[in-house]
C-alpha positions, -999 to 999 in steps of 0.1 A, spaced: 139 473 -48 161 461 -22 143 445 1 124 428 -31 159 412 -41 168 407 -10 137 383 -4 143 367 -36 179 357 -30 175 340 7 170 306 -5 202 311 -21 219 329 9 213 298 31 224 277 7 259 301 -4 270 306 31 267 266 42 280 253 10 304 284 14 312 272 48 317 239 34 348 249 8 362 273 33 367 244 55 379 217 31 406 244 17 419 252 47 422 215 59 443 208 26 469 235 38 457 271 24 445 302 46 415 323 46 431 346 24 432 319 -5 394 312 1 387 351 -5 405 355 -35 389 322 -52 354 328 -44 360 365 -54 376 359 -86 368 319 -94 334 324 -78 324 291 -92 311 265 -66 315 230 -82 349 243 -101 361 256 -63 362 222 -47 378 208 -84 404 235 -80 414 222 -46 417 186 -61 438 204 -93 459 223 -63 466 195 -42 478 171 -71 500 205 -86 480 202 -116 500 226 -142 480 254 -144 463 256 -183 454 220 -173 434 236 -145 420 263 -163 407 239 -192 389 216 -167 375 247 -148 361 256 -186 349 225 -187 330 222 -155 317 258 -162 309 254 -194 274 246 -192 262 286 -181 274 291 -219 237 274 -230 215 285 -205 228 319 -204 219 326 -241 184 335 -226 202 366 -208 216 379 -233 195 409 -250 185 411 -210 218 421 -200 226 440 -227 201 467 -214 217 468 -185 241 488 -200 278 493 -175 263 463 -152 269 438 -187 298 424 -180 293 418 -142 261 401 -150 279 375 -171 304 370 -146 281 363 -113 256 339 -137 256 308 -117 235 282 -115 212 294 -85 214 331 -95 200 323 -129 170 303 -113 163 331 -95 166 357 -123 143 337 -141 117 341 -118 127 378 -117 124 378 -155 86 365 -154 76 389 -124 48 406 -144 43 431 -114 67 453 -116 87 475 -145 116 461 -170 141 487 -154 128 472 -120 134 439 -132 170 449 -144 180 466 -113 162 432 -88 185 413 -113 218 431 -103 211 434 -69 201 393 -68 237 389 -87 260 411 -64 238 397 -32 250 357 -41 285 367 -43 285 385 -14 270 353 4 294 334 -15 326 353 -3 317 355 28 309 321 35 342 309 22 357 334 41 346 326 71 348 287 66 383 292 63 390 310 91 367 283 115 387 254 94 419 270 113 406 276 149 382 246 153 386 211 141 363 200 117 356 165 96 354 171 55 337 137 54 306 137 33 309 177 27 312 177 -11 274 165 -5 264 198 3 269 211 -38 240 188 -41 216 194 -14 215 230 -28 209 220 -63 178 195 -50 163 228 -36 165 249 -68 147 218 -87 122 215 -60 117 257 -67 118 256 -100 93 227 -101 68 245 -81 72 276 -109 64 257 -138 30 241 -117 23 275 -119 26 279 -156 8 247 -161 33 222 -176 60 206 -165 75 200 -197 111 215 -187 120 197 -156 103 163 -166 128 168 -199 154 177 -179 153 147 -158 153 122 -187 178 139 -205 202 133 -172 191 101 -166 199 90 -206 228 111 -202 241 97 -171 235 61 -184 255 63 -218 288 90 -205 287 83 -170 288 103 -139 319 122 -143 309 135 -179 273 133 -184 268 172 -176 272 194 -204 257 162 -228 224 163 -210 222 201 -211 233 197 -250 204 174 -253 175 196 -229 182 223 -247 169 208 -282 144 193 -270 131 224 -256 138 244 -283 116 222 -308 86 224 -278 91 262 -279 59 268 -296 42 248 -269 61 264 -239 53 299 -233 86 322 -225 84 358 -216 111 375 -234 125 412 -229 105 422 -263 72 410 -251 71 434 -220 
């Protein structure tokens, strides 16, 4: 089963340990040592809210300030985790950790776990935490290592914030390809006029969460239309 979630999660492995690179970097340049990039992709572990935090850091931003827009920025696993729930739940100890290491390229990737009719529902549980604990592992160590480059090599920051969305291209471009297989593209198609609508009316700096808001009921009144494989149809 490893070598199954190992194959699954090396799309986002590439991605992790550049993108990983990336933060390690920019922190250090701001002032802070490896040891500060550890602990936050350890315990933050949140990619988009890591290079906010360094912002928040940098300007001494009080600290429930900081945790509020971290909420905020994160705030958007809430609705697309929902589908995880009862899944997680039957994973018994792992419940907990599963909720914690949901990002946004670990749940595309559990998705297609989810829908992997060939093997079991305890296979599919176990690929799932191996996938989850395999991302953070990428992610730790990329920021990790970043860090430690950032103080022994110079490096440029220009343009690197670009790399959070590179990644995210590739997991549309994925997930694209998995719905041609289902035979509609339905979900992407909404979720790209829902962003674009989204984008138009709140802006770039808040039209996140609104468009999810907004996919999300559209989907749901499809849901009839678009089949989804859940834990009690296996």
């Amino acid at each position: 089963m490893f070598n199954y979630s190992f194959k699954k999660s090396i799309p986002i492995m590439t991605g992790y340990l550049f993108i990983g690179l990336a933060f390690g970097i920019l922190l250090n340049s701001q002032g802070f040592n490896f040891l500060w990039a550890a602990a936050m992709a350890l315990f933050v572990y949140a990619g988009s809210a890591q290079f906010v935090i360094v912002t928040l850091m940098m300007n001494k931003t009080a600290l429930p300030v900081a945790a509020l827009m971290v909420f905020l920025v994160n705030s958007r696993h809430m609705f697309y985790g929902i589908s995880f729930i009862q899944r997680f739940k039957s994973m018994g100890k792992k419940y907990w950790y599963m909720i914690y290491t949901l990002t946004d390229e670990t749940y595309s990737v559990l998705c297609q776990i989810k829908d992997d009719n060939r093997i079991t529902s305890q296979e599919k549980n176990r690929g799932m935490f191996l996938v989850s604990m395999l991302n953070q592992i990428y992610w730790v160590t990329g920021c990790t290592v970043g860090a430690l480059l950032g103080e022994f090599l110079p490096f440029s920051t220009a343009g690197i914030e670009f790399s959070m969305t590179a990644l995210f291209v590739v997991i549309f471009v994925e997930q694209w390809i998995t719905w041609k297989e289902k035979g509609t593209h339905i979900p992407a198609i909404t979720g790209i006029v829902s962003a674009i609508i989204c984008l138009l009316i709140f802006g770039p700096d808040k039209f996140i969460l609104p468009s999810i808001i907004f996919t999300i009921g559209i989907l749901l009144s499809f849901e009839k239309k678009i089949e989804f494989k859940e834990i009690d149809n296996e």
